[in-house]
C-alpha atoms as one frame of an Amber mdcrd trajectory, in Angstrom:
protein
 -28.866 -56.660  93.068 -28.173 -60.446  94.696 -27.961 -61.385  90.996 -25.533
 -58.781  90.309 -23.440 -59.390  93.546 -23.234 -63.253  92.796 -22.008 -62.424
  89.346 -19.209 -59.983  90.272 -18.170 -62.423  93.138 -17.831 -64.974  90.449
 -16.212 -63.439  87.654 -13.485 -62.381  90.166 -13.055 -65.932  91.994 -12.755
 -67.161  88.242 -10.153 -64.654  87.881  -7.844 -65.590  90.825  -9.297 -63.435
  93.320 -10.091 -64.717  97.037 -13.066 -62.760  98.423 -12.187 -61.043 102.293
 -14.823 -60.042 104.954 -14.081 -57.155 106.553 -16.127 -55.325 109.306 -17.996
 -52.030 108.523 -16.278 -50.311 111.364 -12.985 -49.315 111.133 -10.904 -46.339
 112.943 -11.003 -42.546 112.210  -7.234 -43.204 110.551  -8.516 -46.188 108.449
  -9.512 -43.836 105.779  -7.523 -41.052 106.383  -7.021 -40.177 102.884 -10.620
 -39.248 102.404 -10.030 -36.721 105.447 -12.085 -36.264 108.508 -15.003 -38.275
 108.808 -18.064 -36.795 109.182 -19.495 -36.788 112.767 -22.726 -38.743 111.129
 -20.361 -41.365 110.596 -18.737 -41.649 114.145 -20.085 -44.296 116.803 -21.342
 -42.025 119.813 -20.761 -44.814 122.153 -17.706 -43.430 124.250 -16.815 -47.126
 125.431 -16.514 -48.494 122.093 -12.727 -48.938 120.878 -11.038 -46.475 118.746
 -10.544 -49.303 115.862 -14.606 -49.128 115.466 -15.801 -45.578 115.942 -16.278
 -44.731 112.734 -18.482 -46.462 109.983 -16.490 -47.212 106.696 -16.416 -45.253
 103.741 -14.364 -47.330 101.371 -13.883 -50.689 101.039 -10.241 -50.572 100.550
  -8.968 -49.292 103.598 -10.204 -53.117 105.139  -8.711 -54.573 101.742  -5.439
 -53.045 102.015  -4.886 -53.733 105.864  -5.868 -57.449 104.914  -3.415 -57.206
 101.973  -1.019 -56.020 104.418  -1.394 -58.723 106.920  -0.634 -61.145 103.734
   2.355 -59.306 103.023   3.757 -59.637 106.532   3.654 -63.812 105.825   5.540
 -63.337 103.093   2.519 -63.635 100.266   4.225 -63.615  96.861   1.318 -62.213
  95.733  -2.117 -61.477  96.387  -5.405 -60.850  94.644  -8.582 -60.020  97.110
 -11.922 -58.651  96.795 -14.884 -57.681  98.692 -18.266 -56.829  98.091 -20.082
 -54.828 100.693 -21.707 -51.661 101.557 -20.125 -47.905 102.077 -21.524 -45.492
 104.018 -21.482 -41.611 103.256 -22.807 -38.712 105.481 -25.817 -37.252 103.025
 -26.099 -33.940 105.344 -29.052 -35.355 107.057 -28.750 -39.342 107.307 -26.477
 -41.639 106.451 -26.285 -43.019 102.797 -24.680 -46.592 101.808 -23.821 -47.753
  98.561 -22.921 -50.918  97.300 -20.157 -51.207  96.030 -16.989 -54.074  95.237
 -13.513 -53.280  95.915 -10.453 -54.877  94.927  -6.270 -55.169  95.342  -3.905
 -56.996  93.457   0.168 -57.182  93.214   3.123 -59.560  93.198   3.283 -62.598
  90.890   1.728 -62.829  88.235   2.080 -66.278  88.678   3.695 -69.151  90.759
   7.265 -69.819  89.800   7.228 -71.050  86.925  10.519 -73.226  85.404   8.836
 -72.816  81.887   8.369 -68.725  81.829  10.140 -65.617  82.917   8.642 -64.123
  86.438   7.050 -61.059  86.155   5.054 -58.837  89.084   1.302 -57.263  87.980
   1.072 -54.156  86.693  -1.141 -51.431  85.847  -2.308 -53.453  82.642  -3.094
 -55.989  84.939  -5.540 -54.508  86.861  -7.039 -52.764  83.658  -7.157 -56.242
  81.955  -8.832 -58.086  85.594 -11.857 -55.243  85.410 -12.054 -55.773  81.650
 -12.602 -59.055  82.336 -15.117 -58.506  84.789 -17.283 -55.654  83.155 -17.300
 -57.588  80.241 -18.203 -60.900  82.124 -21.424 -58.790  83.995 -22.761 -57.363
  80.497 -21.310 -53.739  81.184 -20.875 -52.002  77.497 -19.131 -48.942  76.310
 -16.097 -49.366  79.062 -13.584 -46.770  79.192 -10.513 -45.533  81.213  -9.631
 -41.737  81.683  -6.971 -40.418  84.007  -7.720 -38.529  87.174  -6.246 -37.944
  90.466  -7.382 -39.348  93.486  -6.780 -40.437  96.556  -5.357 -43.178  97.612
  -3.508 -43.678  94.190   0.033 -42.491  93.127  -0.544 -38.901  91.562  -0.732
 -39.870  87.556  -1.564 -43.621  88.364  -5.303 -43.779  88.453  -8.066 -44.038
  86.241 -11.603 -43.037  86.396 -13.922 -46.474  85.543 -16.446 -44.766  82.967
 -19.288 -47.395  82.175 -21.808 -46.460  79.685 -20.777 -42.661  79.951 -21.297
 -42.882  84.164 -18.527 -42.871  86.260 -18.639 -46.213  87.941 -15.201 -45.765
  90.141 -11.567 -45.125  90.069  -8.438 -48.084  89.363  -5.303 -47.618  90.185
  -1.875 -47.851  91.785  -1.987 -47.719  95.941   0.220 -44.653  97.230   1.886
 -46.957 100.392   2.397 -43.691 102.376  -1.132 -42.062 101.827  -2.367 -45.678
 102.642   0.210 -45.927 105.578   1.346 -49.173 104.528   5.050 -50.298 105.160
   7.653 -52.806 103.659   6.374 -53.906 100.410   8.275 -56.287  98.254   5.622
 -54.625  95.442   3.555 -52.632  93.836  -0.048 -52.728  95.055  -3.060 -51.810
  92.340  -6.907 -51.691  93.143 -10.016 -50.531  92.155 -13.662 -49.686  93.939
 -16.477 -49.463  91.832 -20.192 -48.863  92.505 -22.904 -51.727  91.943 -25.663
 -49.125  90.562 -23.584 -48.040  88.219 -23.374 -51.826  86.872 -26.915 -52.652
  86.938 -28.171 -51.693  83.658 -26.140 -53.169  81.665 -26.450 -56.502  83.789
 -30.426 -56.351  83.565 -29.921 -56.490  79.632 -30.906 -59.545  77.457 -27.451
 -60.560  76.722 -26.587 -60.552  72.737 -23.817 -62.421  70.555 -23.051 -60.568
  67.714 -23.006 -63.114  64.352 -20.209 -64.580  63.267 -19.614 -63.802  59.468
 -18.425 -66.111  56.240 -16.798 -62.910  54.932 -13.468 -62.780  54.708 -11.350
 -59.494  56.737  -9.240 -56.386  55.100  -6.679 -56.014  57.823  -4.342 -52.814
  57.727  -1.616 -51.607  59.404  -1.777 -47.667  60.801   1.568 -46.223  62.184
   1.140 -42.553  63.025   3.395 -40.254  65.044   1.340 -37.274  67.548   2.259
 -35.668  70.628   2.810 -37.877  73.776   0.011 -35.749  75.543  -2.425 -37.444
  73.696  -4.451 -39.872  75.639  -5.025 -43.299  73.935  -8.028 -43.652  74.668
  -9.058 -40.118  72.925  -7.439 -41.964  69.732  -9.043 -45.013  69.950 -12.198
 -43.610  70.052 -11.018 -40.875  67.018 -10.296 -44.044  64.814 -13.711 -46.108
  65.655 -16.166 -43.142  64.916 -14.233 -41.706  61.664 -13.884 -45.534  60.665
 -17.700 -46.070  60.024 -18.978 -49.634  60.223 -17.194 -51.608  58.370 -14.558
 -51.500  61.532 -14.320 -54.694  62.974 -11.772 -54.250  65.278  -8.639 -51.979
  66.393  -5.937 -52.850  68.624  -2.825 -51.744  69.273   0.756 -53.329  68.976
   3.166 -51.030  69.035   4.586 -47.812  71.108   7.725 -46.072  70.297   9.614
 -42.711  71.562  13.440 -42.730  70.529  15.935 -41.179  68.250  13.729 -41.667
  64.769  10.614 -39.611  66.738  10.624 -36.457  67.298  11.209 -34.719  71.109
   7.866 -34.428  72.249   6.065 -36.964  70.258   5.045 -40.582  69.827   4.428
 -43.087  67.441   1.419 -45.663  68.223   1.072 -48.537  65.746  -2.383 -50.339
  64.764  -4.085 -53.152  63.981  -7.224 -52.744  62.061  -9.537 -55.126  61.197
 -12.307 -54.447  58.401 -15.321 -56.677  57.700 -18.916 -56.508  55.747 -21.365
 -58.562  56.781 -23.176 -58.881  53.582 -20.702 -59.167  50.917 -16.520 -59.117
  50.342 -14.885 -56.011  50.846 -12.530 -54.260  47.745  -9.342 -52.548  48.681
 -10.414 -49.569  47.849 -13.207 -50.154  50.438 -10.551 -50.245  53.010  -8.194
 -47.743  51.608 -11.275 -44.530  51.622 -11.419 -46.213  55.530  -7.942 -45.565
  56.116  -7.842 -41.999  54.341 -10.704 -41.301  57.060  -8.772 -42.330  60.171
  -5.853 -40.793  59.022  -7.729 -37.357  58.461  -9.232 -37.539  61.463  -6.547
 -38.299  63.334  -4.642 -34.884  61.792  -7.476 -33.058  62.397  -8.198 -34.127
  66.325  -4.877 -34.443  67.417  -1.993 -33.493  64.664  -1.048 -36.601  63.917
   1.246 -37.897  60.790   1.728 -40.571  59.081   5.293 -41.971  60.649   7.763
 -43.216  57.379
């Protein structure tokens, strides 16, 4: 687990972030979003102040009044992290977890003569855990979208790692959070250290590079805007069989030449065989599958 916390703090430091220390007892309100705390959790010592009566359950209600100090000295941005334990009231004793927590927002980066400005976003904050699952040796990462506190209602996403729910990423609500004047958006995430571990204690593995040349094809299809992308990513890699390289997408359109109600979502697709040179019709029965599946899952068409 020392491995695994030295990694984290590392991938994250590389990433821009600057790691905070906050104590593990914070006020009743601290937390408020996670409603009353349990009276397992609450410092029986009468004397001892109201701002440490109560043993933390998150680690972002320190980051985000540290975040909000920085904001308060004018901080153009700010990217912090912590990793630390969390205590939760198991009925009968307390239970901590280890766990790292994290807030970004502002600038992306300093001002910058040669570029246009631009404040972190959503994508952002998907991109910096990306980064750091990825750097730790988590596979099978995914995003779906939940609700929970303290994120904007529709602006969070559960971390899935593996199939396990690691933790939630999202954008901070500044009134569940009860934080005041901010020149920006704030995004974080809090995700649990066991559910990391497995995929850290692998042998780590480079897949080999091949001397075949790719197919790459272009998929434009139109479904409804309910979809989630994620649901069609996945869709595309299992009916896409092995010879799938890679997918990513470029595009995103809703306007006059779509439909009310729908959306088009434009692909890259990358085909490769690792033994021998691919024919177009190769890729083209590939393409037919995607496309099926894709009607069949989710009613989507072809877009003109």
């Amino acid at each position: 687990r020392d491995r695994l916390r030295m990694a984290i703090g590392g991938q994250l430091a590389a990433g821009g972030f600057y790691e905070c220390r906050n104590p593990a007892l914070e006020s009743a309100a601290s937390s408020a979003w996670l409603g009353a705390p349990a009276e397992g959790l609450t410092i029986a010592n009468e004397d001892a102040s109201e701002l440490t009566r109560v043993l933390r359950r998150t680690l972002l209600a320190g980051l985000l009044e540290s975040a909000q100090r920085n904001v308060r000295r004018a901080a153009p941005s700010l990217r912090l992290f912590e990793i630390d334990r969390a205590f939760e009231w198991g009925g009968k004793e307390i239970v901590t977890t280890d766990r790292v927590g994290a807030v970004m927002g502002g600038a992306v980066e300093e001002s910058n003569w040669r570029a246009t400005q631009g404040e972190m976003d959503f994508y952002h904050l998907k991109g910096a855990i990306e980064d750091l699952l990825a750097g730790i040796g988590a596979k099978d990462v995914r995003f779906e979208p939940v609700e929970a506190p303290p994120f904007v209602e529709g602006g969070a996403a559960a971390v899935l790692v593996g199939g396990r729910r690691a933790g939630v990423a999202g954008e901070i609500d500044p009134a569940m959070a009860r934080l005041s004047r901010l020149p920006y958006r704030l995004y974080g995430f809090e995700l649990d250290l066991a559910a990391l571990e497995d995929g850290f204690a692998a042998i780590p593995s480079a897949a080999p590079i091949s001397d075949k040349p790719p197919v790459i094809r272009d998929l434009a299809v139109v479904l409804p805007s309910t979809v989630i992308y994620e649901d069609v990513r996945r869709a595309i890699v299992e009916s896409a069989g092995p010879m799938l390289e890679s997918v990513r997408l470029v595009d995103q359109y809703q306007g006059p030449q779509v439909p009310a109600g729908r959306v088009s979502l434009a692909f890259s697709l990358v085909f490769r065989a690792a033994d021998r040179t691919l024919t177009a019709d190769e890729a083209a029965d590939a393409m037919a599958g995607i496309v099926a599946a894709l009607g069949t899952r989710f009613g989507a068409e072809l877009r003109a």
